[in-house]
N, C-alpha and C positions, 0 to 999 in steps of 0.2 A: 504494500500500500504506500501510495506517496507524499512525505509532505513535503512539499515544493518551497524550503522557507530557509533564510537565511539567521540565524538561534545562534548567532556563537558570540558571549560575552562574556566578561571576566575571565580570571586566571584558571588555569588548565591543571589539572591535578596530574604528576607525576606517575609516571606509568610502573608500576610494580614489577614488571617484567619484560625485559625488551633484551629478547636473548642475541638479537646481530645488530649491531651500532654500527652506522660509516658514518665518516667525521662529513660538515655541513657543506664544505667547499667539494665534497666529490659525489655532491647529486643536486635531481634538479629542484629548486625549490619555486619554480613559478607555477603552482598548484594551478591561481585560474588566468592565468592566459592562455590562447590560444597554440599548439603546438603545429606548425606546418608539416606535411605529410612529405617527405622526398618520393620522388612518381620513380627518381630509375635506379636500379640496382648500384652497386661498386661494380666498378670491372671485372673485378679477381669473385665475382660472388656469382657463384654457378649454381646457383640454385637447389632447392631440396626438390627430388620427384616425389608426387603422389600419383595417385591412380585418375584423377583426371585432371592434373594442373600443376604446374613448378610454382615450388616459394619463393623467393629472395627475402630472406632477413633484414637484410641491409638495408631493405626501402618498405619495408614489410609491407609489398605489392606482390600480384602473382602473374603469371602470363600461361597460355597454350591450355585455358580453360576448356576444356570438353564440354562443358555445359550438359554433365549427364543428366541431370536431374534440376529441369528451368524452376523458378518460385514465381510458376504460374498459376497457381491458385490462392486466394485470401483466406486469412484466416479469422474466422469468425466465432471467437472462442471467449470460454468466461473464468475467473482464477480462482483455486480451490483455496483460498486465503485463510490464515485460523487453521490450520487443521495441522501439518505436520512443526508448523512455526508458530507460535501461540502471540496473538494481538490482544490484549484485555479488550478492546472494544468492541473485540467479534465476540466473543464467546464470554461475557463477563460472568458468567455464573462461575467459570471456572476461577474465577479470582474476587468473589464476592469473602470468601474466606480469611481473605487478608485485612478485610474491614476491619478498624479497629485495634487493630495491632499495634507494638513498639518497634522500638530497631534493633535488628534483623530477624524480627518475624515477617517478612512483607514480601511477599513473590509481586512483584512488577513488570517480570518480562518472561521471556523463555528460562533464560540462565538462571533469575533468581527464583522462579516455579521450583526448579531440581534444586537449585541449592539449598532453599529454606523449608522442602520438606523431603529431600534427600535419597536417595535412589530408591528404595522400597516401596515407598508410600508415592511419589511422584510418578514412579511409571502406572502403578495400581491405579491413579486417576487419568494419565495418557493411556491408557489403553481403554478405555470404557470411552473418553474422550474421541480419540480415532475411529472406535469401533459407531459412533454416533453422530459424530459431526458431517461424512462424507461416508455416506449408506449407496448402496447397487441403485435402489428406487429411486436416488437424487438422481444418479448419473444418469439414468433410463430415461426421468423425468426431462431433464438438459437435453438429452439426444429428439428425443420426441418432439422436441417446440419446433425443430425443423429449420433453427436459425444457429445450431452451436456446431461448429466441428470439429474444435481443439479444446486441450483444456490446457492452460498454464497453472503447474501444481509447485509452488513455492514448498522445498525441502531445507533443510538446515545441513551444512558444513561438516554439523558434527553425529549426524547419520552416518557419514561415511567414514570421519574421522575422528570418533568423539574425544573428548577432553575435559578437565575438570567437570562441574557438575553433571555434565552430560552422559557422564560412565553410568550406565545400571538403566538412568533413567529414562533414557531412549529404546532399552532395550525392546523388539518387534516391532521397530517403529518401519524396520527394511519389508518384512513381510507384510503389512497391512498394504506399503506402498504396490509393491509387486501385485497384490487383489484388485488396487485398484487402478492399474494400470490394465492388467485382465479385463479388467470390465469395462474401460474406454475400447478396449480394442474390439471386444464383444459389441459394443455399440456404433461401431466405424467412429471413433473421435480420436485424433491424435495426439499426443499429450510435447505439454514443451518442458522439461525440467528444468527451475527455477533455483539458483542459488541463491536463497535470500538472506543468507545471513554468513560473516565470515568474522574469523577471529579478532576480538578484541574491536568489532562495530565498524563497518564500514562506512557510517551516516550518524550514528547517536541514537536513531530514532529504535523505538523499543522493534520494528519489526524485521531487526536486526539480528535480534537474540538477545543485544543487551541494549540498556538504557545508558548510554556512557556521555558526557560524567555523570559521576550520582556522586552525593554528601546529604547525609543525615545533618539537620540544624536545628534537634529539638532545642540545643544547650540553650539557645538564643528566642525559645520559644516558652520561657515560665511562667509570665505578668503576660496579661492578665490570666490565662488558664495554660494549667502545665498540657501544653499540646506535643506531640508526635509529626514532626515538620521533615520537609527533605529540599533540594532543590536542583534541579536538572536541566531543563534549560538553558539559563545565566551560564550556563560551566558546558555544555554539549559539545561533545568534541567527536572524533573517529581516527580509531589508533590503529585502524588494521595496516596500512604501509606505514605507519612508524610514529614518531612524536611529534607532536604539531604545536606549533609556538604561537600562542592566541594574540600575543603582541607585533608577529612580526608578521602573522596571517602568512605562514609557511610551513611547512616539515623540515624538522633539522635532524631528523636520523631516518636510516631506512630500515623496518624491520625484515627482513629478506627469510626469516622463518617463517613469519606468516603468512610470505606468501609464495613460496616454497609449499605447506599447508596446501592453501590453497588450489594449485595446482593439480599435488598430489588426488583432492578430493573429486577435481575434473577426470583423473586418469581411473580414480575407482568407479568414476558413475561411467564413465566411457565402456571400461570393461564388464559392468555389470549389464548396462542396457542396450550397449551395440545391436543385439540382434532380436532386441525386441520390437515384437509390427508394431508399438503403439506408436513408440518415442520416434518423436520426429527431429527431436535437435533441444538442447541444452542452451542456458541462458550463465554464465561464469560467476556473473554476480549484479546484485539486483542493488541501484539506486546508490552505487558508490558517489559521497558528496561533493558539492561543488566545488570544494577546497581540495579535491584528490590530485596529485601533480599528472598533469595529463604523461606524460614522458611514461612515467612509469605504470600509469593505470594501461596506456596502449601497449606496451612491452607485454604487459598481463594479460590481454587480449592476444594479442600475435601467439606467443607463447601457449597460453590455452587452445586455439585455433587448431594449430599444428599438431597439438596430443588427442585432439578431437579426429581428424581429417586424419590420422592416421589408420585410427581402428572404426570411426565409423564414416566410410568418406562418402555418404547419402545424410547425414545431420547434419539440423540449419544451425549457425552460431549463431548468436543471440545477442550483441551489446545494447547494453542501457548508454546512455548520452552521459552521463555523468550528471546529468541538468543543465546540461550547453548544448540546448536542441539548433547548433549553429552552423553554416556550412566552413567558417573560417575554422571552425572547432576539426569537425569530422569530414571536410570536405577533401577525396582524393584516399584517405584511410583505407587501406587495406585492395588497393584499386585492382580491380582485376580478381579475385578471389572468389571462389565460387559459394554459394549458400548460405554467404554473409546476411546479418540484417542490421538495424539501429534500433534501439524501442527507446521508445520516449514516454512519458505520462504526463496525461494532461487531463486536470483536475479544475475543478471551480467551484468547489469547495471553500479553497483559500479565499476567493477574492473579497474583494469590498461587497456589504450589500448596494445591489442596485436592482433597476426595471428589469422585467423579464425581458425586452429588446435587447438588453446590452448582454445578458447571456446568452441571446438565440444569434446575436452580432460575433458576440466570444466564438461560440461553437464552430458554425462559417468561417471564420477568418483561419483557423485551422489550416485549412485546404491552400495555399497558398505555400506556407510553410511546408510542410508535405512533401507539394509536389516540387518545391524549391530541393529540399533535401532527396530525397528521389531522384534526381536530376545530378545533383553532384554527390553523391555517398552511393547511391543507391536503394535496395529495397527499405522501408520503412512499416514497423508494426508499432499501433499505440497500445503499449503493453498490460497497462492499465486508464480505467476511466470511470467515471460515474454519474450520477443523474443527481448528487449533490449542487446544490446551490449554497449551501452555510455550513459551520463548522459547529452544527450544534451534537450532533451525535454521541450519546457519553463514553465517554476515555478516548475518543480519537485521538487527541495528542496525548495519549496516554495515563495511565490509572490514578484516578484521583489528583490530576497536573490536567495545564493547561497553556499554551503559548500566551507570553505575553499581548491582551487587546484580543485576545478569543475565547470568547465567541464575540463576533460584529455585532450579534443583534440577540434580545432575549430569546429562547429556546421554548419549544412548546415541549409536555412533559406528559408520559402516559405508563400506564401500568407495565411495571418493569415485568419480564415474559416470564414464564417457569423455565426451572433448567432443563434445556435438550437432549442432557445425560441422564435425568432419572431425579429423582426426589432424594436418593444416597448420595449424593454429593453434598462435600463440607459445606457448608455456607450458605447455602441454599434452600429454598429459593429464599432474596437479599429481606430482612427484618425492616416490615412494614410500620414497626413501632417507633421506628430510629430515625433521624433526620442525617444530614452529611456526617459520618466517621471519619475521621484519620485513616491513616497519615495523611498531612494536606502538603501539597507540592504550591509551588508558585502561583498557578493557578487552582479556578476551581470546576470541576464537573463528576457528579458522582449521586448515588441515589438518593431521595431521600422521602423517609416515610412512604417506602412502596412505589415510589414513582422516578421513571428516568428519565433525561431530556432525549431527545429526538427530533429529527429534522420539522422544522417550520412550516408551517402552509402556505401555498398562496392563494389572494384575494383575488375571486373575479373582480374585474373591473367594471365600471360604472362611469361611462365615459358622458354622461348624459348629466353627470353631477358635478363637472369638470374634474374631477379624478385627473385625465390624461394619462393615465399606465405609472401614477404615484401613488398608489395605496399600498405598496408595500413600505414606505416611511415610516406610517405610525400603524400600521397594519398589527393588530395582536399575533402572536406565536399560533396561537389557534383559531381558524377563520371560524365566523360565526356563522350560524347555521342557513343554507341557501347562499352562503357566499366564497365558499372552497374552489378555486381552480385550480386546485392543485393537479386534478389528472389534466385539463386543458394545457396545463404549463411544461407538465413533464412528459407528455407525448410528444408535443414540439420539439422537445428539445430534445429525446431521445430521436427521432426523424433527423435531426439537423445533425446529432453526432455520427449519427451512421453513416447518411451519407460524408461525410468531411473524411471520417477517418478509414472506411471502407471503401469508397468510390474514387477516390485517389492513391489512398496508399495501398500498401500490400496486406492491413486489417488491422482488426484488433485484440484484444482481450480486457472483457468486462472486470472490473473489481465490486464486486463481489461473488460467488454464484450464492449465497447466502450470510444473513445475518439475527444473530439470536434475537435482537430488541426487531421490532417492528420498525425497520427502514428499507424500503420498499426503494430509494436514490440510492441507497448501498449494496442490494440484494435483487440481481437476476431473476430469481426464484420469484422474487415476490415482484418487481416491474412485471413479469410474464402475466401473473395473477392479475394486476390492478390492468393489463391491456394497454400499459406504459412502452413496453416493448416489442411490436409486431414479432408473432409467430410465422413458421413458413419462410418459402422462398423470400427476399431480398429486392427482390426484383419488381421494386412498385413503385407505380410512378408519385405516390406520396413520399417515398423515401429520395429516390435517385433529384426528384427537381425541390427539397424542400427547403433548398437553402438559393433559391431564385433571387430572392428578394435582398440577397446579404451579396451575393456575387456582382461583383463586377464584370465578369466574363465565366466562362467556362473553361473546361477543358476537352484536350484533342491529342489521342495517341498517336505519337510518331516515331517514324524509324532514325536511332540512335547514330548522326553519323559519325560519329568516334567510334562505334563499332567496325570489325573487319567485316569484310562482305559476306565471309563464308558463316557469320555466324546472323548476319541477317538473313540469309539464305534460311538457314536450317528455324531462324523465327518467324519468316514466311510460309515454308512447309507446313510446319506445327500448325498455323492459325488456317491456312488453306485445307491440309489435311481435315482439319476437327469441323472445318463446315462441308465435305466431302465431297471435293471441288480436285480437278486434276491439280496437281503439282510440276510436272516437267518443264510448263513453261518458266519456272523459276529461276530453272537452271542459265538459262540465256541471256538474264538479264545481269549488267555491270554497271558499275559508277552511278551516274546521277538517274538512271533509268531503271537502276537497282533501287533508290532509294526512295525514288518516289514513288515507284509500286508498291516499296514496301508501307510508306506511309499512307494509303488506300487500305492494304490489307490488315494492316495492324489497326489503325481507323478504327474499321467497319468490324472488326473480330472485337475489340474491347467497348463497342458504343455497345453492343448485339449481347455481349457477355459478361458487362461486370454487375449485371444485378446478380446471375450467378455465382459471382467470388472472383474471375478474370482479370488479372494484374497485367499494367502496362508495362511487361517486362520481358517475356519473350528472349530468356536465357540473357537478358542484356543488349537485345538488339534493337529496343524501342525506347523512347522518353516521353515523357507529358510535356504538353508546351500548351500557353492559355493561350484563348482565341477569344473575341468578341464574338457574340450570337442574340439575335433577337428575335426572338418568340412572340405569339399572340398571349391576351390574355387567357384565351381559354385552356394554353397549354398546359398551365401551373395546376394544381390541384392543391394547392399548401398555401393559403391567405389570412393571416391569421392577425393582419389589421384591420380587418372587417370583422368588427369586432361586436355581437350584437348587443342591443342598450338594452341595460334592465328600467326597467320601468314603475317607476313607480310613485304612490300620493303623497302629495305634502301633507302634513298634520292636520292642516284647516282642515283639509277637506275630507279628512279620515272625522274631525267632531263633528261636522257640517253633518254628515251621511247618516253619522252614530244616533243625532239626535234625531233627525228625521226619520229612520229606521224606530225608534221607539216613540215615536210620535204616532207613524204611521201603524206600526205593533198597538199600542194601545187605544188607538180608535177603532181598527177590529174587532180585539177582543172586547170594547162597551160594546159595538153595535152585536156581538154573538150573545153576549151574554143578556142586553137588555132584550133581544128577539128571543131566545129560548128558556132563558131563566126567570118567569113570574116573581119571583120572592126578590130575585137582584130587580126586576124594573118597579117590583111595589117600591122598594128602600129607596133608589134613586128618586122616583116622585115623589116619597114623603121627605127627602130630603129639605129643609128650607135654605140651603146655601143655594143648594140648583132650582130653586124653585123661578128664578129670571126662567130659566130655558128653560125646564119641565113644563112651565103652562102654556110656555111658545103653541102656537096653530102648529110650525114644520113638528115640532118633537111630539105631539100629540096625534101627525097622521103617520109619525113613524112607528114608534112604538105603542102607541094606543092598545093595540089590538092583544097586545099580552099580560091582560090584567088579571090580578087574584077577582073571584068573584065576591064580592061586597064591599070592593075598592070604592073608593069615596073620592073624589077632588075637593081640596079644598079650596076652588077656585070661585 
């Protein structure tokens, strides 16, 4: 899961172990500048052979790509998040137990789960945990929507290679994996192997494995009430490549063991899963920070690539961006290389609150970037995403903490769920009696008396009251009743993500496929249910045109001419072959008559296929380039600034109506009751207040006629 934030303040706590130190002048310490790619070998660098492609180290480029296996299809997949990596905000029942506690009683992340209730009893709760978090009926459930085909299943480092706490308590965490990797493949879904956690935190964030830094500050916490305090944040650091100097915002050592580590854990998952149908390619490490020295985070890449492409040379490699989704960053990176990708995450969760335009504007504007990246890197998947709009969600920034100024806006709050493991779990389900427990972190978010926060509503609009698309300003957390547009809001904007990050790039993966609290913007499972996420093919014209109105242009697949001919050749076939169309004329065509046929073919094959999943990629021998297009209005089917007015009385004229309504009510019921009721029309004539109008000529030829018999006027 990502959080896209820059958190690094004050001093750095010294690292307790940093078993290989190089002194500061013999590495690189410009963490976030850009590192230029060298496009050509050394001379003397004769390249490593693989089975379809040489490497050169030296330029950590490839050349004489075979292109066996094109990344002609998208992937349209969702992350089994929480499950083998533990996030307190996916699964809080599992850390509702820590409520309340002192220091070090307090599991706050993966690490400190094992460490502070210790291999017996932690795995005894991780396996009841995995046995119920990601069940056969999810995945069946997933495969059946008719919209999933991958799954990215985030694993931990230290499955392969455990270490300090992780001894004992990990134990069958490899077998449950292997079940349900079985049961993707029994479903046709292909799975991506996710390293999301590496030693000593590659980010600080807890879905890391650890929360680093951490300090306990109850000492500073006695006046006015002796509290249980910690703080994380302020001090957030990532010591996985080495020590990092919060003053000089650099690394001044390298720890070369752990990432040595590292490595090793890519050569066990390589060997373990090479010749598994499911696995389709491994990801090295998930959301390393933006502070990581690129020099050596790319070495870490290069270097993994080539232990991967040795033993399984049909898996996609998988880089995260580091959080420099930039082409000066990654532009030219690894050029020539077959099976490569970039994932990026892109979240809006973080932002500012604003209208819902400026998030369905956010969404769209995507697509640019994308196909910009695509263009100079190559294939691109956005690895995570979500239907979040705020950061109300409880322990997103983790258990019982919160980023400083989050949440933006007050949080709505609803009945925290039962546990998804069973009523035997510690803690559970969270003491309805109690308001927020300790330990409190810098921030605040955590249950209280029965209730969690959870993501905000939004207000239909009332554009007729001049609103203009600003009621979400002073808008309550929970819209009032008949004025929820929250599925109005979150279908749009789930349409506008698809297309942006599915119809230009090479796809995505959802974050979440489930979440314990009731968050249907974090949880697949539950978008599906609320009809937030279209089921089914892909391929509708609400999806493909719904980002009309944000686009300045579109786009148009074309043949790549930095490509060699022979390999536009064999991307011509491909897209001629699969509409089953002769091919030989292919062969005859050269130079610019090669190229322009291919850009017809490629065209007309990725306009015809990418609601099906079809990536403008063609082994490498096509690129997007945006075009101008103008359409009628009838072509769009996604208008979502026609926007219908509610309607409704001003208050005069709701008293006006009210009184007249009982005006009108009560001269009925006199005229029924003085016509049927004798005893009611005697009382009314011997009235002497109504005696003016009971002797009236009209009221005497009205009701006259329903008299008790020995009735008397005393007129």
């Amino acid at each position: 899961m990502n959080f896209r934030l820059l958190a690094l303040v004050g001093a750095l706590s010294q690292l307790a172990a940093l078993t290989t130190i190089v002194a500061a002048d013999d590495i690189d310490t410009s963490g976030d500048d850009p590192t230029p790619t060298v496009n050509e070998p050394d001379p003397d660098d004769t390249g490593t052979k693989f089975k379809h492609f040489t490497a050169y180290s030296s330029s950590q480029t490839c050349d004489a790509d075979q292109h066996a296996q094109p990344f002609n299809n998208q992937i349209r997949g969702v992350n089994l998040g929480g499950w083998m990596v533990l996030e307190p905000w996916l699964t809080p029942s599992l850390f509702y137990q820590f409520l309340g506690k002192g220091v070090g009683e307090v599991g706050m992340d993966h690490y400190s789960f094992c460490d502070v209730l210790g291999p017996e009893e932690g795995n005894r709760q991780l396996r009841r945990h995995w046995e119920t978090w990601v069940t056969k009926d999810l995945i069946e459930e997933l495969a059946d929507s008719g919209a999933v085909n991958s799954l990215r299943i985030p694993v931990g480092d230290f499955m392969f290679q455990p270490y300090g706490p992780y001894i004992g308590c990990m134990d069958g965490a490899i077998e449950q994996l292997d079940l349900v990797l079985d049961w993707a493949h029994s479903f046709g879904l292909s799975v991506l192997l996710d390293v999301h956690t590496q030693k000593d935190s590659q980010n600080g964030f807890d879905n890391s494995g650890m929360s680093a830094n951490f300090a306990w500050t109850s000492g500073l916490s006695t006046y006015p009430r002796d509290l249980t305090t910690f703080q994380h944040w302020p001090i957030r650091a990532a010591n996985w490549m080495g020590e990092f100097d919060p003053h000089a915002i650099n690394y001044t050592t390298i720890n070369h063991d752990n990432i040595a580590h590292s490595l090793k854990v890519i050569e066990v998952i390589v060997d373990m899963y090479a010749g598994h149908p499911a696995v389709q390619g491994v990801e090295p490490v998930n959301e390393p920070w933006e502070l990581t020295p690129l020099k050596l985070l790319k070495k870490f890449y290069w270097d993994a690539y080539l232990i991967v492409k040795k033993k399984a040379p049909y898996w996609k490699f998988i880089m995260h961006d580091s959080f420099r989704f930039t082409v000066d960053t990654w532009g030219g990176f690894m050029k020539g290389c077959p099976d490569r990708a970039l994932d990026t995450h892109i979240y809006q969760a973080w932002m500012d609150p604003a209208d819902r335009l400026t998030f369905y504007n956010n969404a769209c504007a995507q697509k640019k970037q994308i196909a910009l990246m695509e263009r100079e890197f190559g294939p691109i998947i956005v690895g995570e995403w979500s239907l979040a709009t705020d950061n109300c969600v409880m322990w997103l920034n983790g258990f019982n903490d919160n980023l400083p100024g989050f949440p933006r806006s007050p949080c709505k709050y609803t009945a925290c769920s039962d546990p998804y493991m069973g009523d035997e779990q510690p803690g559970a389900p969270v003491d309805i009696g109690k308001g927020i427990q300790g330990p409190y972190g810098t921030g605040m978010s955590g249950p209280s008396f029965g209730l969690c926060p959870v993501d905000r509503d939004w207000m239909t609009e009332r554009y007729n009251r001049g609103e203009g698309g600003m009621s979400w300003v002073s808008a309550p957390p929970e819209a009032p009743r008949g004025r929820d547009g929250t599925d109005e809001v979150m279908k749009l904007l789930a349409l506008k993500k698809i297309s942006a990050f599915s119809g230009i790039g090479h796809g995505y993966y959802f974050w979440n496929f489930r979440t314990e609290l009731y968050s249907p913007q974090w949880s697949y499972l539950l978008a599906l249910e609320r009809e937030w996420i279209p089921k089914g093919n892909l391929n509708d014209d609400r999806i493909v045109n719904s980002c009309h109105k944000e686009d300045s242009g579109s786009f148009v697949c074309n043949a790549n001419r930095q490509a060699p001919e022979d390999s536009v050749r064999s991307g011509m076939e491909y897209a001629v072959g699969e509409s089953g169309k002769d091919t030989d004329y292919i062969s005859t065509l050269k130079d610019d008559d090669l190229y322009d046929e291919a850009d017809i073919v490629f065209g007309e094959f990725w306009d015809s296929h990418r609601g099906q999943g079809a990536t403008c990629d063609f082994g490498g021998a096509a690129t997007l380039a945006e075009q101008n297009k103008t359409h009628d209005e009838d072509y769009y089917t996604d208008d979502y600034y026609n926007v219908t007015e509610i309607q409704e009385f001003p208050v005069w004229k709701i008293v006006v109506f009210a009184i007249l309504g009982a005006l009108a009510g009560g001269g009925v019921g006199f005229t029924i009751a003085m016509k049927m009721n004798p005893r009611f029309n005697r009382a009314v004539r011997q009235s002497v207040m109504l005696r003016p109008v009971t002797s009236s000529k009209v009221f005497r030829q009205s009701f006259g006629g329903n008299i008790d018999p020995g009735y008397q006027s005393y007129s």
